[in-house]
C-alpha positions as CSV (number, residue, x, y, z in Angstrom):
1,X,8.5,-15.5,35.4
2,X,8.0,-12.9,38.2
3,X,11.6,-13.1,39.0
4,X,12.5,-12.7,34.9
5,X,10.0,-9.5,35.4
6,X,12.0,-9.0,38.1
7,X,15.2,-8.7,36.8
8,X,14.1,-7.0,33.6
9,X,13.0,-4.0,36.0
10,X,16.5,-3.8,37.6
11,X,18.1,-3.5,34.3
12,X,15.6,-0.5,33.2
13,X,16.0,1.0,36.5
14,X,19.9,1.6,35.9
15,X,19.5,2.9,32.6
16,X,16.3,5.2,32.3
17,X,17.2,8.1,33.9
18,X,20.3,8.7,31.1
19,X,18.3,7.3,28.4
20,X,15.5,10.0,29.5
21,X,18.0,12.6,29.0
22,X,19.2,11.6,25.6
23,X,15.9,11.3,23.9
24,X,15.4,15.0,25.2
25,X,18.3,16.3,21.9
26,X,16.5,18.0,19.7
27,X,17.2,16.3,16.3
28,X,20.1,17.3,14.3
29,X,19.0,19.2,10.9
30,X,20.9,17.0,9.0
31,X,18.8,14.1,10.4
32,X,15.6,15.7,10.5
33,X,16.4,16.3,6.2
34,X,17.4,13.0,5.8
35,X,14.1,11.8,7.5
36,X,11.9,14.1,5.7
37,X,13.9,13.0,2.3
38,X,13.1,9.6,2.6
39,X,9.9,9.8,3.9
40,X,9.3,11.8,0.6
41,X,10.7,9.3,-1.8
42,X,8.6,6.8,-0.1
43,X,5.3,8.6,-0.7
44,X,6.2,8.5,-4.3
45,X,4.6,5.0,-4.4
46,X,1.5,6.4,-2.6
47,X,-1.7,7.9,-4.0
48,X,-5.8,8.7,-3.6
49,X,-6.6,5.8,-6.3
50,X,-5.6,1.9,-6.4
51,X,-3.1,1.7,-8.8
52,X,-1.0,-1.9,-9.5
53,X,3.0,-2.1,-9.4
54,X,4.3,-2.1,-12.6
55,X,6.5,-4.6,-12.5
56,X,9.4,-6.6,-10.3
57,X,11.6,-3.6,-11.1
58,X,9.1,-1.4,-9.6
59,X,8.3,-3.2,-6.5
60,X,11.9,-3.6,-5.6
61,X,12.2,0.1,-5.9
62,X,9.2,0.5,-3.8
63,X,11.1,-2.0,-1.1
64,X,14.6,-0.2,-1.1
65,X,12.6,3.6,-0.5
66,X,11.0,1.5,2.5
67,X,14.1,0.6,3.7
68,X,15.2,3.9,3.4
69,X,12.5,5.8,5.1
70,X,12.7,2.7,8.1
71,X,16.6,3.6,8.8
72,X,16.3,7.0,8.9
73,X,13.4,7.1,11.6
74,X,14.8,4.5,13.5
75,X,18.5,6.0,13.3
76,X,17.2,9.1,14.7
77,X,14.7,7.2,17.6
78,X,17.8,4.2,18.8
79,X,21.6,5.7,17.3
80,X,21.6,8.2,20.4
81,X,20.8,5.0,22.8
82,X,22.9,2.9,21.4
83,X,26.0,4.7,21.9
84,X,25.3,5.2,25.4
85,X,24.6,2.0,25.8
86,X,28.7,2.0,26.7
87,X,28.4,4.8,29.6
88,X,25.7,2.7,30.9
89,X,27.0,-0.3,31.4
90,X,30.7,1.2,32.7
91,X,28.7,3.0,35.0
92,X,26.8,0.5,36.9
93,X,27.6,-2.7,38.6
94,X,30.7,-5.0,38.1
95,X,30.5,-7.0,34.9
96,X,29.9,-10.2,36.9
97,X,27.2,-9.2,38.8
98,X,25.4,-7.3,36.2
99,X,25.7,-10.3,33.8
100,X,23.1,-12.6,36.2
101,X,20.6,-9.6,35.4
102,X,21.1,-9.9,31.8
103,X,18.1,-11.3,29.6
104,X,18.7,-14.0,27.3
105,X,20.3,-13.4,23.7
106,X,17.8,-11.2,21.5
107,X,16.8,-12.6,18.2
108,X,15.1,-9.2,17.0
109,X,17.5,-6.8,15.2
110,X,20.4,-5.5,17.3
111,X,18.9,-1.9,17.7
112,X,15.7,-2.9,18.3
113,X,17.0,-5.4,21.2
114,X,19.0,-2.4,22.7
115,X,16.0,-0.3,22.7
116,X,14.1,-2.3,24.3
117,X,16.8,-3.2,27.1
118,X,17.1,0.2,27.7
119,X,13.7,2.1,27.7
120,X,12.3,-1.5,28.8
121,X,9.8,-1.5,26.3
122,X,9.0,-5.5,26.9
123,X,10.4,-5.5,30.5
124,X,7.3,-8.4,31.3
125,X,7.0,-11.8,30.0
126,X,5.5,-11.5,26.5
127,X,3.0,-14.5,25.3
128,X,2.1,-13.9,21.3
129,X,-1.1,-15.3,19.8
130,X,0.6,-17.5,17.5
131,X,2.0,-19.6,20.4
132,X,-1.4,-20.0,22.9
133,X,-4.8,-21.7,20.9
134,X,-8.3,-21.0,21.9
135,X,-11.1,-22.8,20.7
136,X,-13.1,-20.3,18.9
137,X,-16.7,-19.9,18.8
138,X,-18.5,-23.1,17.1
139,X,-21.5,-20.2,15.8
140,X,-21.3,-18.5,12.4
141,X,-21.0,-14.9,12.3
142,X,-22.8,-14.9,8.9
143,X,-25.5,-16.7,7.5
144,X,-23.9,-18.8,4.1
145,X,-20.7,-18.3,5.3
146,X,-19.3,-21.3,6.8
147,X,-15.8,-20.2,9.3
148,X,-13.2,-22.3,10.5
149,X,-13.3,-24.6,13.6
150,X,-11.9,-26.7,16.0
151,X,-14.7,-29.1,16.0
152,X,-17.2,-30.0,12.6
153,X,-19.5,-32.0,11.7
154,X,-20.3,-34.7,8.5
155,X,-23.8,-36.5,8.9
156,X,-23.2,-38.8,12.5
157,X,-19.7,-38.0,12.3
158,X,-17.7,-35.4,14.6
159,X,-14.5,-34.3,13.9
160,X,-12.5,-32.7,16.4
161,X,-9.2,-31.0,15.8
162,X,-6.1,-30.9,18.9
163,X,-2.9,-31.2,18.7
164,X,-1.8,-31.1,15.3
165,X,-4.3,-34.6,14.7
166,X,-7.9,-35.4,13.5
167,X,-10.7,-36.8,15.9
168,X,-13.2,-39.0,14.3
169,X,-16.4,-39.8,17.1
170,X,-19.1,-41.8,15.9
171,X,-22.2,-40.5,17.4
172,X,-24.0,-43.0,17.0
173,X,-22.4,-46.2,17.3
174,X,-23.3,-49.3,19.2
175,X,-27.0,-51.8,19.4
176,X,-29.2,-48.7,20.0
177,X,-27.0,-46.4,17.8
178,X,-26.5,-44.0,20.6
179,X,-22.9,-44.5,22.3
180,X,-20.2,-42.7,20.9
181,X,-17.2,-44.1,19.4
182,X,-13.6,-43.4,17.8
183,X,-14.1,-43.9,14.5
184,X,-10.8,-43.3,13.7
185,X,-7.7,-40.7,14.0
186,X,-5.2,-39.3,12.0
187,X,-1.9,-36.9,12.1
188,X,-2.2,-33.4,10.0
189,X,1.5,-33.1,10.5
190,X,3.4,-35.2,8.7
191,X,6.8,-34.4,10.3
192,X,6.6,-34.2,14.6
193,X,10.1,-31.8,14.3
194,X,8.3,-29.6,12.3
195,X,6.8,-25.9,14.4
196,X,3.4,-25.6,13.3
197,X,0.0,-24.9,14.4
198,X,-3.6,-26.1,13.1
199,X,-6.4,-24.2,13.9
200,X,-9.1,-24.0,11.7
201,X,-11.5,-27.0,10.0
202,X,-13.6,-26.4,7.3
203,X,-16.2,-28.9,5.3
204,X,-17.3,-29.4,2.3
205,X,-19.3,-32.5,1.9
206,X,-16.7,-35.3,3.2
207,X,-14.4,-33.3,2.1
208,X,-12.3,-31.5,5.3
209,X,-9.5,-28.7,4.7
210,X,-7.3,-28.4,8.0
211,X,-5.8,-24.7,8.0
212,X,-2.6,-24.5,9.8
213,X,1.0,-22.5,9.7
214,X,4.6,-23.9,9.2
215,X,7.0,-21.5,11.1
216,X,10.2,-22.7,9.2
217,X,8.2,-22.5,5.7
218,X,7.0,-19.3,6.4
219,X,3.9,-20.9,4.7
220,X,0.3,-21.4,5.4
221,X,-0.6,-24.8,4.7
222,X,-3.8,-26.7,3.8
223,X,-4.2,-30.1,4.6
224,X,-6.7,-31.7,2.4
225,X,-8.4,-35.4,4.0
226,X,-11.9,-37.1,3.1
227,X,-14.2,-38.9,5.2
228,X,-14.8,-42.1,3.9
229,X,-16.9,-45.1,4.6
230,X,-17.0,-46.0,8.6
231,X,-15.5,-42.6,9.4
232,X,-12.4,-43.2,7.8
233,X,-10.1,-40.6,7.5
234,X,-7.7,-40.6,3.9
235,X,-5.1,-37.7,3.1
236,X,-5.5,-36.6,-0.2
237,X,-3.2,-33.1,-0.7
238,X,-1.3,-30.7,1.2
239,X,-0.6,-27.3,-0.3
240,X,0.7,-24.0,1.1
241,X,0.9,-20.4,0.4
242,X,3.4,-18.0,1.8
243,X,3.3,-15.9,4.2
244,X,3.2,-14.5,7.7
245,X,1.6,-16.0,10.5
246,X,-2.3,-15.6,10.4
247,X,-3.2,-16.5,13.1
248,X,-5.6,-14.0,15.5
249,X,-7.3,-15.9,18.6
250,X,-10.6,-12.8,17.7
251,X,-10.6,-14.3,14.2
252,X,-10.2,-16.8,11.7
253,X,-8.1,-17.6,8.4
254,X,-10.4,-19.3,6.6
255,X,-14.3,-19.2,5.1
256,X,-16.4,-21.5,3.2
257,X,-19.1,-20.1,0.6
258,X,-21.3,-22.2,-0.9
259,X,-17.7,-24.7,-2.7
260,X,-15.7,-21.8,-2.6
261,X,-12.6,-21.9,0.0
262,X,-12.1,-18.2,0.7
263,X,-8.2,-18.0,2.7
264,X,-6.6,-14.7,4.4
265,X,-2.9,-14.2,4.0
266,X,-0.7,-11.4,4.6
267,X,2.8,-11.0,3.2
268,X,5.4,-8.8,4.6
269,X,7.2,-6.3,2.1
270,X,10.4,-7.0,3.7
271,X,10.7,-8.5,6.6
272,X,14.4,-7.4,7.1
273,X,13.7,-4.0,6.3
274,X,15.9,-3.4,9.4
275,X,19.0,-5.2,8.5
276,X,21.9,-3.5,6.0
277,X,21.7,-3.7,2.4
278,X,19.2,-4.1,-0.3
279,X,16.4,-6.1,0.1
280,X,16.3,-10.0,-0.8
281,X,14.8,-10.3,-4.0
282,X,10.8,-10.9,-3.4
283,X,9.1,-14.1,-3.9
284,X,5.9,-13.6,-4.9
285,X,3.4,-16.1,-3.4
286,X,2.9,-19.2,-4.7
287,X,0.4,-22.4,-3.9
288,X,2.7,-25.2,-3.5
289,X,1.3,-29.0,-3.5
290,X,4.1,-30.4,-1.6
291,X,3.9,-34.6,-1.9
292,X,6.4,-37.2,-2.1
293,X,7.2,-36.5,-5.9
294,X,8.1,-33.0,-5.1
295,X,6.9,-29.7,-5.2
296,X,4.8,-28.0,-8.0
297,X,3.9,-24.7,-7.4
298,X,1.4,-22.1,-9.0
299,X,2.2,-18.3,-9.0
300,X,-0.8,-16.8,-7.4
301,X,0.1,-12.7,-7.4
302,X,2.4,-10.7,-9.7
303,X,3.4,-7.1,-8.9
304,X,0.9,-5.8,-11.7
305,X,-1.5,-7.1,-10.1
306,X,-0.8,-6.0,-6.1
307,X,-2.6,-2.1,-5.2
308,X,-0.1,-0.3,-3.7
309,X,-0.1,1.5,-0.3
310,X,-2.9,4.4,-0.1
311,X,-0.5,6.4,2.7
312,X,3.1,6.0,3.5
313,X,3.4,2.9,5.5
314,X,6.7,2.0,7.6
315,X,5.1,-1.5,8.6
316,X,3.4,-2.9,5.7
317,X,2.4,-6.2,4.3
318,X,0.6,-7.7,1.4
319,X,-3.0,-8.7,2.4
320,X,-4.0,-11.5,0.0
321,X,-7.6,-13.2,-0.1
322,X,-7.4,-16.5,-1.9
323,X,-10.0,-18.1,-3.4
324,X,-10.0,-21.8,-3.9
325,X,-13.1,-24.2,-6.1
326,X,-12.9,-27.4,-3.9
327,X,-16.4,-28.1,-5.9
328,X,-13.9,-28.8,-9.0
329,X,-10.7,-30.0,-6.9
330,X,-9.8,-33.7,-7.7
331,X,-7.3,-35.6,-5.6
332,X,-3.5,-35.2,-7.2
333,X,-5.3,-33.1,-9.7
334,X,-4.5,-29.2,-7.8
335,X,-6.5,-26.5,-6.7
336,X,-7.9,-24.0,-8.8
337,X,-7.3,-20.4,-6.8
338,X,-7.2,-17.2,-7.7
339,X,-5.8,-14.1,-5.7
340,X,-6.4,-10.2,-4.7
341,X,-3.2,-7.8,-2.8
342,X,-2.6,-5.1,-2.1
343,X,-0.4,-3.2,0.8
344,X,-1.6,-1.4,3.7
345,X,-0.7,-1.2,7.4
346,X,0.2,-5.1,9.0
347,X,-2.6,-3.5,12.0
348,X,-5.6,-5.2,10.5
349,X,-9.3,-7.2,11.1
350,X,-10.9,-9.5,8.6
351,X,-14.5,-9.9,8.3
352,X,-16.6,-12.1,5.4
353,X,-20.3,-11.1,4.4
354,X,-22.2,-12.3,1.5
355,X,-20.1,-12.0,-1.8
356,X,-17.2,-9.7,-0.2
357,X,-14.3,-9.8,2.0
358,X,-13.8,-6.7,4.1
359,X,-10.1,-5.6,5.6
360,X,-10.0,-2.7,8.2
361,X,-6.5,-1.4,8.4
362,X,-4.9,1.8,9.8
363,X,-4.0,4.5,7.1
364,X,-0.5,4.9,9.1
365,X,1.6,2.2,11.5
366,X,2.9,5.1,13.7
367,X,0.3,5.2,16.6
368,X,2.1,4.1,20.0
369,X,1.4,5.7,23.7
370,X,4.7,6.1,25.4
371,X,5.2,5.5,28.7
372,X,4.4,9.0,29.7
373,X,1.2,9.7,27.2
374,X,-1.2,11.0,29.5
375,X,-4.6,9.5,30.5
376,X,-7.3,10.5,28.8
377,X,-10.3,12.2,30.3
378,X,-13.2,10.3,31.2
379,X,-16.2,10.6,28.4
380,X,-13.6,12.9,26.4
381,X,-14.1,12.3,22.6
382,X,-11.3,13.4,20.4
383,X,-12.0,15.2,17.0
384,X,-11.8,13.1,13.7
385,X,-8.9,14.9,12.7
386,X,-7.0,13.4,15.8
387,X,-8.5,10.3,15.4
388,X,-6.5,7.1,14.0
389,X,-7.2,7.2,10.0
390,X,-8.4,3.8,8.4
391,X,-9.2,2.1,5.3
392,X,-11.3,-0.1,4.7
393,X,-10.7,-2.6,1.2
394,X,-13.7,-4.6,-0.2
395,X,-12.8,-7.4,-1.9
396,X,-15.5,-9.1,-4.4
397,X,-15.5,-12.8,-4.1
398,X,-17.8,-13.4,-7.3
399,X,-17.1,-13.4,-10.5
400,X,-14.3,-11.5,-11.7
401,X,-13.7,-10.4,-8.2
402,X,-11.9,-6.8,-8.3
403,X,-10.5,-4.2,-5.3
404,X,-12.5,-0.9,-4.1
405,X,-11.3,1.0,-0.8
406,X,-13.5,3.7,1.7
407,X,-11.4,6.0,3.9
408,X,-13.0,6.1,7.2
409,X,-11.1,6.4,11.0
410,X,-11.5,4.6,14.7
411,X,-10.7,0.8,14.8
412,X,-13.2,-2.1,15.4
413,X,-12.1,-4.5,18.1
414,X,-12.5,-7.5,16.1
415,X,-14.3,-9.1,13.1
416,X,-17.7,-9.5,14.9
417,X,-17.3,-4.8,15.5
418,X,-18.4,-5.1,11.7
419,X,-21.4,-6.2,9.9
420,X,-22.4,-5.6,6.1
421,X,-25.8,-5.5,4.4
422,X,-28.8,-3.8,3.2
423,X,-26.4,-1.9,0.9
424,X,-24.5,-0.4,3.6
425,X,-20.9,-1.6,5.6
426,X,-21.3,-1.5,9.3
427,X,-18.8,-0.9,12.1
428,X,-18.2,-0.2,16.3
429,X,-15.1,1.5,16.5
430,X,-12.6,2.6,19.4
431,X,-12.1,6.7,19.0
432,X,-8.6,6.7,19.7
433,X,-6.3,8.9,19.3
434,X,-2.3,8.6,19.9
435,X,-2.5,11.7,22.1
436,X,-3.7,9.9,25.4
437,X,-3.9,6.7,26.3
438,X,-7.5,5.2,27.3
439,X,-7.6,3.7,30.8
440,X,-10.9,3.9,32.2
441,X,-13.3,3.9,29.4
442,X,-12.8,3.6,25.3
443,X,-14.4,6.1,23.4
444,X,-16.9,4.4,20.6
445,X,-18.5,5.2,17.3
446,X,-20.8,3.1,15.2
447,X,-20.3,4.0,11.1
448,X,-22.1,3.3,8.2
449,X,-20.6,3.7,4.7
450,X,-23.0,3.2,2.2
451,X,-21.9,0.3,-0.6
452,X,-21.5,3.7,-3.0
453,X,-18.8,4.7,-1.1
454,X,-16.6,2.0,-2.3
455,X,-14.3,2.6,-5.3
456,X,-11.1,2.7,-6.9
457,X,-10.4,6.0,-5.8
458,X,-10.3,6.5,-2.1
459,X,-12.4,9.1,-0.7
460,X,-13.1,9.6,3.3
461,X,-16.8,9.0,4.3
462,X,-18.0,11.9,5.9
463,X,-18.3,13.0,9.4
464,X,-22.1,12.2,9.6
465,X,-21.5,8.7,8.4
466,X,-20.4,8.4,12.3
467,X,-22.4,8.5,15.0
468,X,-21.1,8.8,18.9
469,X,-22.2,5.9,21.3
470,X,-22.7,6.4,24.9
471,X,-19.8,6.2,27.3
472,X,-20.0,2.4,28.9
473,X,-16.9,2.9,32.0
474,X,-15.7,0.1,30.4
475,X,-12.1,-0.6,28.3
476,X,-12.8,-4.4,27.4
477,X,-15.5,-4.3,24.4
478,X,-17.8,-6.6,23.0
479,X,-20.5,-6.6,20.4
480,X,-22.7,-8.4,18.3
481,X,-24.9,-7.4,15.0
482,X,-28.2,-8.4,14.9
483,X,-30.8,-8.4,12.0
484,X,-31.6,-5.0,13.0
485,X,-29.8,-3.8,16.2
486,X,-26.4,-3.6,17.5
487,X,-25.5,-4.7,21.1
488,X,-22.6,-4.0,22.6
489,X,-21.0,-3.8,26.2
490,X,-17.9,-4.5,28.1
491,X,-15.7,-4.3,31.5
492,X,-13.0,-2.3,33.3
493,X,-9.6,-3.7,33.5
494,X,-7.0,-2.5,31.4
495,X,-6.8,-2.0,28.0
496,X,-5.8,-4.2,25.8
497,X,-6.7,-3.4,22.6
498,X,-4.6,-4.8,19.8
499,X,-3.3,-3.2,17.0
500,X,-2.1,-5.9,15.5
501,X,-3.5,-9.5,14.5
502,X,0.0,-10.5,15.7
503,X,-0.6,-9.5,19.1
């Protein structure tokens, strides 16, 4: 790996200096208009109020003025690198010795793969969260609100989920019932071949729901078993819902409330919005109970019923909250589940309280400290207005359900940064700001929007609803919510706060 690292520096080395000098042009008129032009059209599909698609017609505009806007940035940012890409390479080693320096075939779009060779924007060994598991914490955030697991319990059973399989111990087996003992095992994935991960276990009675992802499916899936007599395990269903990988090792897919299986997805708009072309026609997501008579599926969104973007978004996705009744679900017989979208930025936490699902995303994708941002000043606090812009969707989980959005700013670090209650929404945010880069110390604010703030039509909180914390030194946060106080603290090191759930 350090040698790969290695090597990767070698290959930025030769090229920086002329890629430097390129991205110095100022940008042709021409290109600047075209930019600003599609950048337009795409806000068309924005507003200050949740408002549906109308139809497929109308989302698959809304895709193609993505598309649109995407090129036209990104011709601008990677066309002048990529034709010197030429003059590089003719002006550096011989081909065979440059070719042992060479990375391994990209699988990202061409120019993206270019851009990165030559402003070594990944020049270090890059390990996503989809592809490392950690156990996370076996304690509820929320009281009533049951999150997924790696290891559950039913009466004097344990189960214990690794590797892709079901552990049943039987804590009280032998004479004296007090030995433990493997009641009994059993595979979630039914094919070995298949890439997939599962990560989360949730129970409901002897009921147990194993949450995973399918890479080639591009599909969540829910593995449906019951523990019967002895601590036998039988496999009832398996469904699955489309969409992007889910996985975050700070958070989790899946809640439990009360019967009702409450399941986080986000969709991409177009996941080739790079390539040539008009977008593939969009499948809208479906639950699929996959078995060995087939497939049956059930739509669970349609366009007129998917909020669209709230600001003009060059990296969204459709966050859906499912909810599923295993009270009423019956082996072979589906599962009843309804479903909320809407689009906003893929740069996202989820957090579950009481009768509502809570979604902090950023009001634009666009934040990124280059290589030669500056450091920010120790204990300096940028003003809102420079301040990453967020949104915050509340999503009701009783009833009829039903969307209402808050415009606020800052980003929590991960679901347990928010807390909800006593008729307010509660949040410890980083104060950043895409003018410098944090290094020593995060600045932090705590915000409280009152539940009135909430509606279909999105209106900032206002400054007072945020309150400036003391400066810890440190750049690694963590915090809890108590009953009545927040505690939060943290360590130097460098920062690694994620944007994204993807990592």
């Amino acid at each position: 790996q350090m040698m790969a690292a290695w090597r990767w520096g070698v290959a930025s080395l030769l090229v920086v200096c002329p890629v430097a000098a390129v991205a110095q042009r100022a940008e042709p008129p021409e290109a600047a208009a075209q930019r600003a032009d599609a950048n337009r059209v795409l806000g068309q599909w924005t507003s200050n109020e949740l408002r549906p698609f109308r139809n497929d017609a109308d989302f698959a505009a809304y895709q193609a003025a993505l598309r649109k806007a995407v090129r036209a940035e990104d011709e601008w940012s990677v066309a002048p690198v990529l034709r010197t890409i030429p003059a590089i390479l003719n002006q550096s080693q011989p081909k065979q010795d440059l070719q042992a320096e060479v990375p391994p075939p990209c699988t990202e779009p061409e120019k993206l793969c270019a851009y990165r060779m030559l402003t070594g924007g990944e020049e270090t060994l890059t390990v996503t969260g989809s592809r490392i598991r950690t156990p996370p914490l076996t304690n509820n955030q929320e009281q009533g609100v049951d999150e997924g697991d790696v290891v559950k319990q039913i009466g004097q059973y344990l189960l214990v989920l690794q590797d892709g399989r079901i552990f049943v111990i039987d804590t009280e087996a032998g004479p004296q019932r007090n030995a433990l003992r493997l009641a009994d095992r059993a595979d979630v994935y039914r094919d070995p071949e298949e890439d997939g991960w599962y990560d989360e276990l949730i129970v409901d009675g002897d009921r147990i729901v194993v949450t995973g992802y399918i890479y080639e499916a591009d599909a969540s899936e829910l593995a449906i078993f019951r523990l019967g007599e002895g601590g036998r395990l039988i496999r009832e269903d398996v469904f699955r819902i489309q969409s992007e990988d889910y996985y975050d090792r700070n958070n989790y897919a899946s809640r439990l409330i009360g019967d009702q299986l409450i399941l986080y997805t986000p969709v991409p708009v177009d996941e080739n919005r790079y390539e040539d072309g008009p977008p593939a026609p969009f499948r809208w997501p479906t639950l699929t109970r996959t078995g060995e008579t087939g497939a049956e599926e059930t739509q669970l969104l349609r366009p007129d019923e998917v909020y669209r973007p709230l600001s003009t978004l060059h990296d969204p996705a459709i966050h859906m909250i499912t909810r599923c009744q295993l009270g009423s679900y019956r082996p072979g017989g589906g599962l009843a589940c309804t479903s909320e979208g809407f689009v906003a930025s893929r740069s996202r936490q989820f957090y579950v309280a009481g009768q509502n699902a809570y979604l902090w995303s950023y009001a634009n994708d666009r934040l990124a400290w280059e290589d030669d941002t500056p450091e920010c000043a120790v204990a300096a606090r940028p003003r809102r207005s420079e301040v990453d812009q967020a949104l915050v969707h509340r999503v009701n989980l009783s009833g009829g359900g039903g969307v209402a959005v808050a415009g606020a700013a800052g980003a929590p670090f991960d679901q347990l940064a928010m807390d909800a209650g006593r008729g307010q929404f509660r949040a410890l945010v980083g104060w950043l700001t895409p003018r410098c880069q944090p290094t020593k110390s995060v600045p932090l604010s705590y915000v409280a929007i009152p539940d009135g703030a909430f509606g279909t039509r999105l209106r900032p909180v206002p400054d007072s609803a945020f309150t400036p914390m003391p400066d810890i030194g440190a750049t690694n946060i963590a915090q809890r919510f108590t009953d009545r106080h927040l505690v939060f603290g943290g360590r130097a090191g460098e920062f690694s706060f994620e944007r994204s759930a993807r990592g």
